[in-house]
C-alpha positions in Angstrom: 20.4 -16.1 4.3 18.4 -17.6 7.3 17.2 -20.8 6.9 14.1 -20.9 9.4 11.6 -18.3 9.2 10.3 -18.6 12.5 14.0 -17.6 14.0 13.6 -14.2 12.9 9.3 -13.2 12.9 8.0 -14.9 16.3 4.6 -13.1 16.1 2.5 -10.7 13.5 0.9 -7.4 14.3 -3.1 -8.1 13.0 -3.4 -4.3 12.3 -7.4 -4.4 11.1 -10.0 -1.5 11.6 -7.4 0.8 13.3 -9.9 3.7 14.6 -10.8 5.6 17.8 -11.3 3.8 20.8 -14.7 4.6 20.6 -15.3 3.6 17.2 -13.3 0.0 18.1 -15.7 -0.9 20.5 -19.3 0.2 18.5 -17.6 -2.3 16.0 -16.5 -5.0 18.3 -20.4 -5.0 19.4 -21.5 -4.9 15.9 -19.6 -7.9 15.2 -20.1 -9.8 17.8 -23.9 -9.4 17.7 -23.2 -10.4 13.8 -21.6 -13.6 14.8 -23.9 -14.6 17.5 -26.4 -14.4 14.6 -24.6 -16.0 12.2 -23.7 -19.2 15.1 -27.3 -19.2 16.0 -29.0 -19.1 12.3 -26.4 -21.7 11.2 -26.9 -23.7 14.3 -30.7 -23.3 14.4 -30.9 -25.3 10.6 -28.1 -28.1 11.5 -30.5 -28.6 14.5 -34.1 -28.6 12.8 -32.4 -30.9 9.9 -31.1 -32.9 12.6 -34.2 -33.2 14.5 -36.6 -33.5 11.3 -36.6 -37.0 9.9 -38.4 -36.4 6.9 -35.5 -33.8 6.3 -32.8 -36.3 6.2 -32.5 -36.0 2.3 -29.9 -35.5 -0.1 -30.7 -31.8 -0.8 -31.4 -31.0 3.3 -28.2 -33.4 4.0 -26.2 -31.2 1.8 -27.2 -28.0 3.6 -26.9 -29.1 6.6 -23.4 -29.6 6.4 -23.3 -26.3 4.7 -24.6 -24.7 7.8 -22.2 -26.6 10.3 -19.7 -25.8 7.5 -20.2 -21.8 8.1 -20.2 -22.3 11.7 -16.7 -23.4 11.8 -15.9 -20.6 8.6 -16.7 -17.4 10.8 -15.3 -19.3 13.5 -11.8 -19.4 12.2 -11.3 -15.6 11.8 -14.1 -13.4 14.0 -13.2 -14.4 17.4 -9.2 -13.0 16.6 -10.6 -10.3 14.6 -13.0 -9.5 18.0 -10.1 -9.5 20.3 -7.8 -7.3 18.4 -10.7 -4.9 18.4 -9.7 -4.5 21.8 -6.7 -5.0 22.4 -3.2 -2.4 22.3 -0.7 -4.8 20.8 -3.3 -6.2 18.2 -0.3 -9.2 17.9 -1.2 -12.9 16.9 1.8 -16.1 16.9 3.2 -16.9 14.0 2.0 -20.6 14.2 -1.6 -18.9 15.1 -1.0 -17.1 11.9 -1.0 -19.8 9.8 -3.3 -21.9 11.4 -5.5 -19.4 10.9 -4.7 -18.9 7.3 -5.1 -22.4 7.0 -8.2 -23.6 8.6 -9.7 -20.2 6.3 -8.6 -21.0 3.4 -9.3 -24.7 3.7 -13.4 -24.2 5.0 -13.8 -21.8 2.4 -12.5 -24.3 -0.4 -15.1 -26.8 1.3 -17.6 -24.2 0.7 -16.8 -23.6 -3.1 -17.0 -27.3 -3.6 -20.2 -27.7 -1.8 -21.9 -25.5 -3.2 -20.6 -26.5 -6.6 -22.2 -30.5 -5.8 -25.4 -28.3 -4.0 -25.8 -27.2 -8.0 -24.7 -30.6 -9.6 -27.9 -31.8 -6.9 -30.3 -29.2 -8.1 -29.4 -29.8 -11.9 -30.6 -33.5 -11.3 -33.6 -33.2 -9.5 -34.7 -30.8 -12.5 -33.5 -31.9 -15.6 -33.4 -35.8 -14.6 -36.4 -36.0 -11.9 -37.0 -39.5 -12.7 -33.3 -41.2 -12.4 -32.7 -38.3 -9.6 -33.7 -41.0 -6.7 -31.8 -43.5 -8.1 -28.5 -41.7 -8.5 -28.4 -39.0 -5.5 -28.7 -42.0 -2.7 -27.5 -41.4 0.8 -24.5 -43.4 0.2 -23.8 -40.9 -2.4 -24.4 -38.0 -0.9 -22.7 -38.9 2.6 -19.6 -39.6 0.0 -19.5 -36.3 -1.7 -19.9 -34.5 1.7 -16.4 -36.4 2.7 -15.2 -35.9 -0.5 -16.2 -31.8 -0.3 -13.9 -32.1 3.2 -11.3 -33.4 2.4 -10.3 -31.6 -0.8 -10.9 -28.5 0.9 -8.3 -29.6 3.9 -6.0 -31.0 1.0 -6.2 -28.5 -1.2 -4.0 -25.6 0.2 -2.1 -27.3 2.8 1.4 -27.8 0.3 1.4 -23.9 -0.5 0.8 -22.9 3.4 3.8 -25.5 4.3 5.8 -23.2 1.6 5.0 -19.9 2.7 5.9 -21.2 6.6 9.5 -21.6 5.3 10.1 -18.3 3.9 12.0 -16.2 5.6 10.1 -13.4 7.5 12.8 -11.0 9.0 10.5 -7.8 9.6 8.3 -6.2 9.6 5.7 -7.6 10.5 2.8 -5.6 10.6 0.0 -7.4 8.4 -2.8 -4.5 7.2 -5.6 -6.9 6.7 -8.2 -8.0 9.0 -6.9 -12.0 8.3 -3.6 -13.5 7.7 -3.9 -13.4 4.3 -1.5 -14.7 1.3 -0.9 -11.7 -0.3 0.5 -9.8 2.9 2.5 -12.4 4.1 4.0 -12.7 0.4 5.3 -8.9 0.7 6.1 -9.2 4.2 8.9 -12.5 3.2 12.4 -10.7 3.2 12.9 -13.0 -0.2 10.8 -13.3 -2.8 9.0 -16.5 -4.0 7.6 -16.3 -7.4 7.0 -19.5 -7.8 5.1 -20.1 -4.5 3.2 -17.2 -5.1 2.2 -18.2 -8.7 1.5 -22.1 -7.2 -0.9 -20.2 -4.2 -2.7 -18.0 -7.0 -3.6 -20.7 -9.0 -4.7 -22.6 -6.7 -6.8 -20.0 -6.0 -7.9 -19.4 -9.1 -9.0 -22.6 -10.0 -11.1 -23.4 -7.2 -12.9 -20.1 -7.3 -13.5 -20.2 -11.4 -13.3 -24.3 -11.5 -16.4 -24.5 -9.5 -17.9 -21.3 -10.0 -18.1 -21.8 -13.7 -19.7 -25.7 -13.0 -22.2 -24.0 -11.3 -22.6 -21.5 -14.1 -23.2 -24.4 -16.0 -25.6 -26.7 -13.8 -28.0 -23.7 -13.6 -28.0 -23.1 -17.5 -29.0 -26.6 -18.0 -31.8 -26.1 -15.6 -33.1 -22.6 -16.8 -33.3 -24.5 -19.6 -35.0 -27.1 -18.3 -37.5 -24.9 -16.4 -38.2 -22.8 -19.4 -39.8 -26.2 -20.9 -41.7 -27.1 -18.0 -45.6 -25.8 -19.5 -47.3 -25.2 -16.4 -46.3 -21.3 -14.4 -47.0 -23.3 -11.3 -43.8 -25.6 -12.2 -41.5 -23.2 -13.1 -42.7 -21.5 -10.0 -41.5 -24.0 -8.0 -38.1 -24.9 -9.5 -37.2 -21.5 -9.2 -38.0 -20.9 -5.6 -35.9 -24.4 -5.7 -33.2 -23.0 -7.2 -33.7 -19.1 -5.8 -32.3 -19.6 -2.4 -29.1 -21.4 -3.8 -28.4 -18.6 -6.4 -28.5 -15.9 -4.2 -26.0 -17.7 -1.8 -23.6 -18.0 -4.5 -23.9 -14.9 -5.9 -23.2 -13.4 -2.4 -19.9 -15.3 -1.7 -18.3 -15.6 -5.5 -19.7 -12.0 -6.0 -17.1 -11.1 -2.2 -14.2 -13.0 -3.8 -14.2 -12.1 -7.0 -13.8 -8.3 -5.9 -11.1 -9.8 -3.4 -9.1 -12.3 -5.8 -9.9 -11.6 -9.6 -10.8 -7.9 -10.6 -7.3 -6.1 -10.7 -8.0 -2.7 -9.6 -10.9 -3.1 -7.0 -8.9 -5.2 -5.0 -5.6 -4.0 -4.5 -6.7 -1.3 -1.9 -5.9 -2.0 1.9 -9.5 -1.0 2.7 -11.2 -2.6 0.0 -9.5 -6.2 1.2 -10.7 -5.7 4.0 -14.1 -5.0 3.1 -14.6 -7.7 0.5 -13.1 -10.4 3.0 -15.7 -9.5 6.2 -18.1 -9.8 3.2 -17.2 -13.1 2.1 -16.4 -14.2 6.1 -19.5 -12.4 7.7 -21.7 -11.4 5.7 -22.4 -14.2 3.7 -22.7 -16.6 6.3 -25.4 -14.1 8.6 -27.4 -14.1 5.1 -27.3 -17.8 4.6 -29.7 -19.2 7.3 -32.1 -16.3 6.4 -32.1 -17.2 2.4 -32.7 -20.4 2.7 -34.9 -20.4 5.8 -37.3 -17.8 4.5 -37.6 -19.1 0.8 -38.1 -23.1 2.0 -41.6 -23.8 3.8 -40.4 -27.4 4.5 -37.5 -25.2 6.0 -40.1 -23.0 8.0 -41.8 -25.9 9.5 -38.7 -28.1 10.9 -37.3 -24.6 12.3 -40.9 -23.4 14.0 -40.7 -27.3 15.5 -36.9 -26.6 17.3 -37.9 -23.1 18.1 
């Protein structure tokens, strides 16, 4: 039985979109103009927040790091996925494999638990407007940003030091568009059970853990606004809350599909689908959402622009 898996599997085959040569490069320029958008949307609101001093509060601090956050997000996957849309071989390191995996898995945990304190944010400045100043300080918010980091760089790194010592013997041809758990499991020449159930529920409770605290923060305010007498009120708490619901209903909507629904899921082409969804889409829509539904949003990006 081997006892290092990098002795046997020195590099994995990406496989992808596998198409005609011409279809490969009308989707390598419809990516790349995707993630030029997505870099310069993303990069255009960490700016204007940046530049914008009477932006510099908790709810603008919050997405501003959410923007610099999806920068980084699309980062770790589309320039590899761009190359192999042009390239023969299509091969990536193992080490680049799982770095990959890794810095994925990990910015996309950051972005499940920032969107989950992004709620937690919204449910105070509705429901408890008048303690809201006191309790969501800077100080508070820079520590729940740091806090958002680090447990998403924490919070897979044990199960990705597992999978690295399996043994992978061949093949190695991964059909996915992303090292992905769930390849790499059935590419191991021995099976982990117990890995594999430690990765899924991992998995599983950061995508229902925060996904149902957000389900929660917005019932409490619904509730809230429902209350509030005036139409011009609720207007405004729902445009508040608008842009932040569609976001998450974008990106859980992607990886639910991906990691929870049991038929949907378990085609090739339907991973790879749901993940450009969840690791393109999303993050090109983002800047757009909250940019076009904010006039405070408007104004500091018309001043950079």
């Amino acid at each position: 039985k081997p006892d290092s898996s990098s002795a046997f599997v020195s590099e994995f085959i990406l496989l992808g979109f596998s198409f005609e040569w011409q279809v490969q490069v009308l989707l390598f320029s419809l990516f790349t103009t995707t993630y030029v958008l997505t870099i310069t949307g993303n990069g255009a609101i960490v700016c204007a927040l940046w530049c914008d001093q009477q932006l510099h509060i908790p709810m603008y601090m919050f997405l501003g790091n959410f923007s610099f956050l999806e920068i980084w997000y699309v980062s770790s996957t589309v320039p590899k996925m761009l190359a192999n849309f042009l390239s023969e071989t299509k091969t990536i390191s193992f080490a680049g494999c799982f770095l990959q995996f890794y810095f994925f898995f990990s910015l996309g945990t950051s972005e499940c638990f920032l969107l989950a304190i992004m709620a937690f944010d919204r449910y105070l400045a509705i429901c408890r407007p008048l303690h809201y100043p006191n309790i969501m300080t800077g100080h508070l918010c820079a520590k729940l940003v740091i806090v958002c980091w680090a447990c998403g760089f924490l919070w897979f790194l044990v199960p990705i030091v597992l999978i690295t010592q399996m043994p992978f013997c061949g093949p190695n041809i991964i059909d996915h568009v992303v090292c992905d758990p769930g390849p790499l499991f059935a590419l191991a020449c021995a099976s982990a059970p117990t890995t594999q159930l430690f990765c899924y529920t991992l998995s599983s409770l950061v995508i229902f853990g925060n996904f149902l605290f957000i389900l929660g923060s917005y019932t409490l305010v619904l509730l809230a606004v429902f209350r509030v007498p005036s139409a011009t009120g609720r207007r405004k708490a729902f445009s508040t809350c608008g842009s932040h619901l569609a976001v998450v209903s974008l990106f859980y909507g992607s990886l639910m599909v991906m990691y929870v629904s049991p038929g949907l899921g378990r085609s090739a082409g339907m991973q790879k689908v749901a993940t450009l969804f969840y690791a393109m889409v999303t993050p090109l829509f983002n800047p757009l959402i909250y940019s076009l539904r904010n006039k405070e949003m408007k104004a500091a990006l018309r001043k950079v622009l």
